[in-house]
C-alpha positions as CSV (number, residue, x, y, z in Angstrom):
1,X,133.4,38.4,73.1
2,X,130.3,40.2,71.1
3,X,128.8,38.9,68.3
4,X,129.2,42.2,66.3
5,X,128.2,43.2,63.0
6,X,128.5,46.6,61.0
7,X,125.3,48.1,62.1
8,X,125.8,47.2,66.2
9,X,127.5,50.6,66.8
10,X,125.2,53.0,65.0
11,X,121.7,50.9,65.4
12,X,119.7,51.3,68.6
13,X,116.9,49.0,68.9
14,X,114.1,48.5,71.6
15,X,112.9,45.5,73.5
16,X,109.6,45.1,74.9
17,X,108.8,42.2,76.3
18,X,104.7,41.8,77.0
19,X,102.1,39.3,78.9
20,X,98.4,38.8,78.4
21,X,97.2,37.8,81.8
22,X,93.9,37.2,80.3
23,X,94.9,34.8,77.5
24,X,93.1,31.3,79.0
25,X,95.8,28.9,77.8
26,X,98.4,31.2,79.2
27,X,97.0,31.1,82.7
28,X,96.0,27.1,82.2
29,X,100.1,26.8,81.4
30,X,101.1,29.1,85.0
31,X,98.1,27.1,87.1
32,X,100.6,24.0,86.4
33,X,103.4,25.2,88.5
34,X,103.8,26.7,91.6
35,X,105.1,30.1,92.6
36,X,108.2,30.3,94.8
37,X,108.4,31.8,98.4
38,X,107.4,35.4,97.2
39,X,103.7,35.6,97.5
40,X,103.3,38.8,95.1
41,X,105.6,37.1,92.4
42,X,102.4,35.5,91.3
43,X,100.1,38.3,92.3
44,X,97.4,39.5,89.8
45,X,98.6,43.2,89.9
46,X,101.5,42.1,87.8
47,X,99.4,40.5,85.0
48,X,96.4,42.9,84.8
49,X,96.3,44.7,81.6
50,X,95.4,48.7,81.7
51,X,95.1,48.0,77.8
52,X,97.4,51.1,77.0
53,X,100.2,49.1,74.8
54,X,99.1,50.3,71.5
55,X,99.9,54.1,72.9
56,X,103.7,52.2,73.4
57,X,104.0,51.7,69.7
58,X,102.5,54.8,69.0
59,X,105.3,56.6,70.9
60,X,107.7,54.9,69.4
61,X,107.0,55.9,65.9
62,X,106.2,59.6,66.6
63,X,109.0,60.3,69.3
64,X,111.9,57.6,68.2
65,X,111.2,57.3,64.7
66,X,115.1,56.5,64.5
67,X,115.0,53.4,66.3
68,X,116.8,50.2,64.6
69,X,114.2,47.6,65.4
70,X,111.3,46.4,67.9
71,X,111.9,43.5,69.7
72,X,108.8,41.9,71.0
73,X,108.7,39.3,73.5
74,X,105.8,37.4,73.9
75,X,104.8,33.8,75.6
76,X,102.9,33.2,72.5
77,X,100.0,35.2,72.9
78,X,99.5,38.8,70.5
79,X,97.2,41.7,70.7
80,X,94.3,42.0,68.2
81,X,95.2,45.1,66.7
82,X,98.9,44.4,66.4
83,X,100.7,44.3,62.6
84,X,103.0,41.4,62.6
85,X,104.1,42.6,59.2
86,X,105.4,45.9,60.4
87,X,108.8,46.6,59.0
88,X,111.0,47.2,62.1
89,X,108.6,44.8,64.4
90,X,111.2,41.5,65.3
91,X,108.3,39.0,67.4
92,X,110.2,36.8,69.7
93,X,108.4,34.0,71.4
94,X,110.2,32.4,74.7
95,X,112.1,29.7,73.1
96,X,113.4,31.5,70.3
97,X,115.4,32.9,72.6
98,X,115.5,31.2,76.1
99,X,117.6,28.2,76.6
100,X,114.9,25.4,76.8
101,X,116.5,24.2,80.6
102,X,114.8,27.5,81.5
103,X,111.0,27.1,80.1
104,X,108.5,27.2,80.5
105,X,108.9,30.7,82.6
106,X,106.7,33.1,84.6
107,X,110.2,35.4,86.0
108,X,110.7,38.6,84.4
109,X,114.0,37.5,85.7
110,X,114.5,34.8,83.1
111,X,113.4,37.3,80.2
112,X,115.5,39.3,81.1
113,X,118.8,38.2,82.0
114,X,118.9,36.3,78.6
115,X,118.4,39.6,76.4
116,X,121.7,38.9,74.7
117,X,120.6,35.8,72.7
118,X,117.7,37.5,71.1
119,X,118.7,36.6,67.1
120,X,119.6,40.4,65.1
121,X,119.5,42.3,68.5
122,X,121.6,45.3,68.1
123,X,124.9,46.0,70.2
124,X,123.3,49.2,71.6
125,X,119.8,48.7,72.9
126,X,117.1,49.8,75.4
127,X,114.7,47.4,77.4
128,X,111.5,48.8,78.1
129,X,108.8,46.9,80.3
130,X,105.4,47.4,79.1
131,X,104.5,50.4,82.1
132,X,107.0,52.5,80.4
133,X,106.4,55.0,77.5
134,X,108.3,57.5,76.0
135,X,106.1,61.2,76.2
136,X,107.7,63.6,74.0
137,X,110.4,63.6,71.3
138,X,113.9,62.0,72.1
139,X,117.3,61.2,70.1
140,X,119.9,57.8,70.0
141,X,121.6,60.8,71.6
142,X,119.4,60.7,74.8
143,X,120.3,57.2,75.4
144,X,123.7,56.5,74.3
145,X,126.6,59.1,73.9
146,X,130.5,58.4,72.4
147,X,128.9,54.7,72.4
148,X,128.1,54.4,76.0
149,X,124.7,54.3,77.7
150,X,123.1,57.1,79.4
151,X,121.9,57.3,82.9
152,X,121.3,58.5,86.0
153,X,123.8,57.4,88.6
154,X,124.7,57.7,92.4
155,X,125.2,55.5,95.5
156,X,122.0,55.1,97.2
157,X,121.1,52.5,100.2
158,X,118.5,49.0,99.3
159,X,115.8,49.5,100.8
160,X,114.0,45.9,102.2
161,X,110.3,46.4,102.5
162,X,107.1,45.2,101.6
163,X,106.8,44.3,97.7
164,X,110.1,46.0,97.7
165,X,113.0,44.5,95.0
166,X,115.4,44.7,97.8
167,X,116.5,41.2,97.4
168,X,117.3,41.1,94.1
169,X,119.1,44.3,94.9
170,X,120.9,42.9,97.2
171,X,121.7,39.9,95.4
172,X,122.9,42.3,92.4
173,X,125.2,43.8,95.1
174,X,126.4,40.2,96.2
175,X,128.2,40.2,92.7
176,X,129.3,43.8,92.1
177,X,131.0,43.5,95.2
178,X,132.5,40.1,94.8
179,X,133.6,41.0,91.0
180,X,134.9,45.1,91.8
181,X,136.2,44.2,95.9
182,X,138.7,46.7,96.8
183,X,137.9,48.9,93.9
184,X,135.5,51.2,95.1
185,X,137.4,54.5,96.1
186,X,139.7,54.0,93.1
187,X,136.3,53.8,90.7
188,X,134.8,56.8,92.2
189,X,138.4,58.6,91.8
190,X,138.2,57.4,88.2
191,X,134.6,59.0,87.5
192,X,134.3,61.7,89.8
193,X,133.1,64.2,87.6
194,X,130.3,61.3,86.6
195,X,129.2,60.6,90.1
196,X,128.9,64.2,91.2
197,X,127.9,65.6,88.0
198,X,124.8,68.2,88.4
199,X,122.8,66.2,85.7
200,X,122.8,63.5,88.9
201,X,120.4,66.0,90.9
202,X,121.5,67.5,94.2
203,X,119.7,64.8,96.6
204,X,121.7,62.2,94.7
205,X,125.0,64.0,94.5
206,X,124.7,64.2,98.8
207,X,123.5,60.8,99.4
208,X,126.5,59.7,97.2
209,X,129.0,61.5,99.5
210,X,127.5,60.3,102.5
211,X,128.6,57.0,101.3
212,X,131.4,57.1,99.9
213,X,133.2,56.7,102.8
214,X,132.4,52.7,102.7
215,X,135.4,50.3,100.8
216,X,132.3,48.2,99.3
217,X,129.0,49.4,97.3
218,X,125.7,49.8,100.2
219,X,123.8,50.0,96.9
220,X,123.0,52.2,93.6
221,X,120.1,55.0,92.9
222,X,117.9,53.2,90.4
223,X,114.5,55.1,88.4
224,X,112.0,52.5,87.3
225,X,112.6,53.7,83.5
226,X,114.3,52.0,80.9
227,X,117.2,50.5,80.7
228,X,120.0,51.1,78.2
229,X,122.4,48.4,77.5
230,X,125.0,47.0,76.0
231,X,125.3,43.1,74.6
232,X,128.5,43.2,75.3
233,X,128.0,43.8,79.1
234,X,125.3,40.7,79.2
235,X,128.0,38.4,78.0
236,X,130.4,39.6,80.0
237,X,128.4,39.1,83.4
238,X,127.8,35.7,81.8
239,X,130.9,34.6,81.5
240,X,131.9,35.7,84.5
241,X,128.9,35.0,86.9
242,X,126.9,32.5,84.6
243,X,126.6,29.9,87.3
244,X,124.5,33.0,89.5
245,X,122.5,33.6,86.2
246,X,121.7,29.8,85.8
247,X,120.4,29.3,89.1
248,X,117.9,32.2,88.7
249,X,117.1,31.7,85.0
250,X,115.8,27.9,86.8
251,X,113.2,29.6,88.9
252,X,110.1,29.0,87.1
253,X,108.8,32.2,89.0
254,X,110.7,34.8,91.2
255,X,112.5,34.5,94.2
256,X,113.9,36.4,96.4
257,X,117.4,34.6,96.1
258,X,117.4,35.8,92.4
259,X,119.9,38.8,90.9
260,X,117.7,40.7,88.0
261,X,118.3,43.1,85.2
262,X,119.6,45.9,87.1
263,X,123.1,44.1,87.3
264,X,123.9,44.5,84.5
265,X,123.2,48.2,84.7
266,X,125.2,48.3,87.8
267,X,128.2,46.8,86.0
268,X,128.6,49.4,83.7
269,X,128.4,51.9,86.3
270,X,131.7,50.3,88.0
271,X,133.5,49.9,84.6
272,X,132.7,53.4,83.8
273,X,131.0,52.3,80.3
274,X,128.1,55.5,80.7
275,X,127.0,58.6,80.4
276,X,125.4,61.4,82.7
277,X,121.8,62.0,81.5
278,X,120.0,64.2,83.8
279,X,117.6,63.1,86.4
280,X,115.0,64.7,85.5
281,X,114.6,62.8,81.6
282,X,112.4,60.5,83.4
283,X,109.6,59.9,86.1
284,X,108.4,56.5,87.6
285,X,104.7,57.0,88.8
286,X,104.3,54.3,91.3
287,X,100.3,54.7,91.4
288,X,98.3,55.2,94.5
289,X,95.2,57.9,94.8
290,X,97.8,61.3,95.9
291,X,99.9,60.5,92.2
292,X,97.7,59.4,89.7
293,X,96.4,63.1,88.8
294,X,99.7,64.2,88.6
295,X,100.7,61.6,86.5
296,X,97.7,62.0,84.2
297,X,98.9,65.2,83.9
298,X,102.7,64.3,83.2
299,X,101.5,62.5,79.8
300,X,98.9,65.1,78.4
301,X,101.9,67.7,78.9
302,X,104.5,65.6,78.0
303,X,106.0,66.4,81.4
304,X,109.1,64.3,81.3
305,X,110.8,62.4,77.8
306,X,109.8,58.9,79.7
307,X,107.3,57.6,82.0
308,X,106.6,54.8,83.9
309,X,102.9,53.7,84.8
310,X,103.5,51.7,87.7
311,X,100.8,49.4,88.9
312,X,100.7,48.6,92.3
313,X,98.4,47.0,95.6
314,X,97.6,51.0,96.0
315,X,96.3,51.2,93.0
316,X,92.1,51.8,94.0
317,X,89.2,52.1,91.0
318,X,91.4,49.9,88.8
319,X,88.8,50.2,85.9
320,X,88.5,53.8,86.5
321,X,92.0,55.2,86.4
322,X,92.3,52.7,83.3
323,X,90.2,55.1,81.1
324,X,91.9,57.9,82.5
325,X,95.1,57.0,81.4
326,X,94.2,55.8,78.0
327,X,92.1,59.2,77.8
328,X,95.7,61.0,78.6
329,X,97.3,59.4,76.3
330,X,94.6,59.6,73.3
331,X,95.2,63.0,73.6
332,X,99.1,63.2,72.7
333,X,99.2,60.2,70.6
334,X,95.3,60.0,68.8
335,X,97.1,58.8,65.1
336,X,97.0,54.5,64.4
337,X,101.0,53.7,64.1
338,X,102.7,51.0,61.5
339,X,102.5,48.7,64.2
340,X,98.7,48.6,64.0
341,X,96.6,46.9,61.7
């Protein structure tokens, strides 16, 4: 099934993929087409750039120095400062990868649920968006273990709200339980000591015997943090549920029919293919005026091994708490990496 070669079981490499909502051309290309029926798939919070990515690559080189390559998806567009001829940098435009049925495309979804085809992408790999940074030192040990990815697992309910991802959730869970029907007390029997580990955290652990009882999945506990994978998973999924894949890879933007990313992480969780890493490796900030001192905090004392700065319609004094985080993290991360000119 993979496309292996000697290097895809020891390399780990990271994807980032990356937008510049400014770029003119860019915006002149998305003004062509029309968003879907979710109004904030096309909303401005999910373009606006809080100019931190350069801290990203920073990170990277001082706390992952082991990483294989960067994989670095772009529309076309490139920061100023950025070396293309850094040695482990791999720049992916959209149709080097993307079937060209799909483009062009504005869905996160579409990037994402075609990973796999990226050309010299490691077996082993971790997808980053461009809100999450690694904060202090980690190892390939932190993210995969015996060859398996590491995470933070336990049943957990969708929630549907407001801006919520509950219906891609819910459209992930429309295949797990289609593909793993019948199989849920005997996969939970199989991984018990996964599921109720004490790496999972205590609030997990209960919410995960609460429901238990149920013979289908209500839904999985998911941290807005990255995501380790395998290529192997991705091509399983689309060879089993490519037909699901297709029809959201043909959104131009999102809707809220689609399936996303987290499927895939949700497939390994029912085949057993991961590892507990403790809940507390990582914290998602979604930002709002009670969080973002906190979270300023978190990166000057390199809190937690991974962050997430989370944009959102709370988020008030947008120019302000820019220059607060890039103040933060100037502080741990002052030094120009390879990746800058």
């Amino acid at each position: 099934m993979g496309r292996k070669n000697d290097t895809d079981n020891t390399r780990i490499d990271f994807i980032l993929p990356w937008v510049d909502g400014n770029d003119p051309e860019w915006r002149r290309e998305k003004s062509r087409y029309s968003p879907t029926d979710m109004a904030n798939s096309d909303s401005e919070v999910r373009y606006r750039d809080w100019d931190n990515l350069q801290y990203w690559f920073r990170a990277v080189e001082a706390f992952a120095p082991w990483v294989g390559r960067v994989h670095f998806i772009t529309w076309g567009h490139l920061p100023a400062w950025l070396n293309v001829n850094a040695p482990k940098l791999h720049i992916v435009r959209h149709e080097d990868y993307i079937p060209k049925e799909y483009l062009p495309t504005f869905s996160s979804h579409t990037i994402e649920l075609n990973l796999h085809r990226i050309s010299g992408l490691s077996e082993h790999f971790v997808y980053f968006n461009d809100d999450m940074f690694l904060t202090r030192p980690v190892s390939p040990e932190d993210f995969f273990k015996n060859g398996k990815p590491r995470d933070t697992f336990g049943l957990n309910c969708i929630f549907f709200g407001e801006d919520s991802a509950g219906h891609f959730n819910g459209s992930d869970l429309e295949v797990i339980n289609t593909e793993f029907k019948g199989q849920k007390k005997s996969i939970m029997k199989r991984d018990f000591r996964k599921w109720f580990a004490l790496r999972n955290g205590s609030s997990l652990r209960i919410k995960t015997f609460l429901l238990s009882a149920w013979d289908w999945f209500p839904g999985f506990h998911y941290d807005h943090l990255p995501t380790d994978l395998c290529k192997d998973t991705i091509e399983e999924v689309w060879e089993k549920y490519g037909s699901v894949l297709d029809k959201t890879c043909r959104d131009r933007f999102r809707r809220e029919s689609n399936v996303n990313q987290w499927l895939f992480k949700y497939w390994q969780l029912c085949k057993g293919n991961y590892e507990v890493r403790s809940h507390r490796f990582g914290r998602a900030f979604h930002i709002d005026d009670n969080n973002f001192g906190e979270l300023c905090s978190a990166i000057r004392n390199k809190s937690f091994s991974m962050i997430c700065v989370n944009d959102t319609p709370g988020t008030t004094d947008f120019d302000s708490k820019k220059r607060q985080v890039q103040e933060a993290f100037e502080a741990i991360l002052p030094d120009k990496s390879a990746f800058e000119v």
